[in-house]
N, C-alpha and C positions, 0 to 999 in steps of 0.2 A: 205843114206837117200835121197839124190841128184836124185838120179837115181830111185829112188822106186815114188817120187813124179813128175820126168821129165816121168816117163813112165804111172804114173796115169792119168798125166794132158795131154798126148800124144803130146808131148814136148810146151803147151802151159800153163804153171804155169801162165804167167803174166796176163791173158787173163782170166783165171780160180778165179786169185785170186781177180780181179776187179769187176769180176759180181757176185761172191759170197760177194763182199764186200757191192755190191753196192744192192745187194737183201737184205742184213743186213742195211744199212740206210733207204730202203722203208720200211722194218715192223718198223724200231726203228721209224720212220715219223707215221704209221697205229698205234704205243702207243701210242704217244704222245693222240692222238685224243682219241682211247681209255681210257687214264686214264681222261681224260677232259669230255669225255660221264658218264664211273666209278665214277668218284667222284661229278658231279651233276653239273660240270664249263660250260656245252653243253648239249644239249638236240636235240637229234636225235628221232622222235618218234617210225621208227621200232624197235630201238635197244635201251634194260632195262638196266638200270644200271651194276645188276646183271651179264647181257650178257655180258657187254663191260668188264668188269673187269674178269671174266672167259676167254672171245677173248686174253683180253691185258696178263693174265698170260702165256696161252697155246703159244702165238704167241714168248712170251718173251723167254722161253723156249727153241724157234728155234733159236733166236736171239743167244743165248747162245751157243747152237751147231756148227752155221756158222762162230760166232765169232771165238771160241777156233780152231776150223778147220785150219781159214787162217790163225790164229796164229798159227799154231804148221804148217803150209805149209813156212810159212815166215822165221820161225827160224831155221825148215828144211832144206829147201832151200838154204839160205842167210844168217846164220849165226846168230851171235847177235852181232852186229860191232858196236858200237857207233861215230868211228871217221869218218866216212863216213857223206853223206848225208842222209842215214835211220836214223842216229842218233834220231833226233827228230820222226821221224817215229815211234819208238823202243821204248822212253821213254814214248811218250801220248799212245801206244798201250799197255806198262806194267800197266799205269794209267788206262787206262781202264778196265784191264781185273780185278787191283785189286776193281773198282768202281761196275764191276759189283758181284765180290762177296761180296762184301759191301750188297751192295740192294738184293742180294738172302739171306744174313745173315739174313737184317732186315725183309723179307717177312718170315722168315720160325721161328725166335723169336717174331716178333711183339713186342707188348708193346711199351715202349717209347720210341726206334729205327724203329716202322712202322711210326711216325710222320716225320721222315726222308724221307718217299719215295718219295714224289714228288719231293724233292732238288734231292736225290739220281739219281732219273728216271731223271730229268733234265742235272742234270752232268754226265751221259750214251748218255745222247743223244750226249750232246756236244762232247765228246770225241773222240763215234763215228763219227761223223761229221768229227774231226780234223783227226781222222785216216783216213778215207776215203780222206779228202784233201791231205792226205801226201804219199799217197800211189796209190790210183785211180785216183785222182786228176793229179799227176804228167803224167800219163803214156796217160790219157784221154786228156791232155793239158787243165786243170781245173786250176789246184793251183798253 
């Protein structure tokens, strides 16, 4: 698997895995604002409620895509080592992935798990965040 992803990323995985990371905290940033347009907390006049919450689903979508990618490049890659220094990298990236099927749980149930969303979309963001500090962050001299 080492080698199927060193010759995708034409031996630049780390480089790969930073700006796909770091393309996934600018739309998780483009939600945010979106579900604040969506939910009526901001008022942009080109853009309808309607729109912003259709943007913010379709966008989140990709968010999902990019995400699971670097994750399965990561544990490809690198292993899944805890006693290292990914360690904490490892554990807020499994917290994430399981936050994020949390929040696709409650969008596709609804009911009294959609009153969740904005905590839920909040703690996506954050998590995101922290993985990109523990991972982008390091290699960018950020975190």
């Amino acid at each position: 698997m080492e080698q199927a992803i060193e010759d995708l990323t034409r031996g630049n995985v780390a480089e790969v895995k930073v700006i796909l990371a770091t393309v996934v905290l600018a739309l998780a940033a483009y939600q945010l604002l979106l579900a604040a347009v969506g939910y009526g907390r901001l008022r942009l006049p080109p853009l309808s409620s309607a729109a912003a919450l259709w943007t913010h689903r379709a966008s989140g979508d990709t968010i999902v895509l990019l995400t699971v990618t670097v994750a399965a490049m990561c544990v490809g890659y690198h292993g899944f080592e805890l006693g290292d220094d990914g360690g904490t990298h490892a554990i807020v990236a499994l917290a994430l992935l399981g936050a994020i099927a949390v929040k696709v749980l409650a969008v596709r149930v609804g009911g009294r798990l959609g009153r969740l969303l904005p905590l839920l979309g909040a703690s996506v963001f954050a998590l995101l965040t922290i993985t990109w500090l523990t991972s982008a962050g390091d290699f960018l001299g950020v975190g």
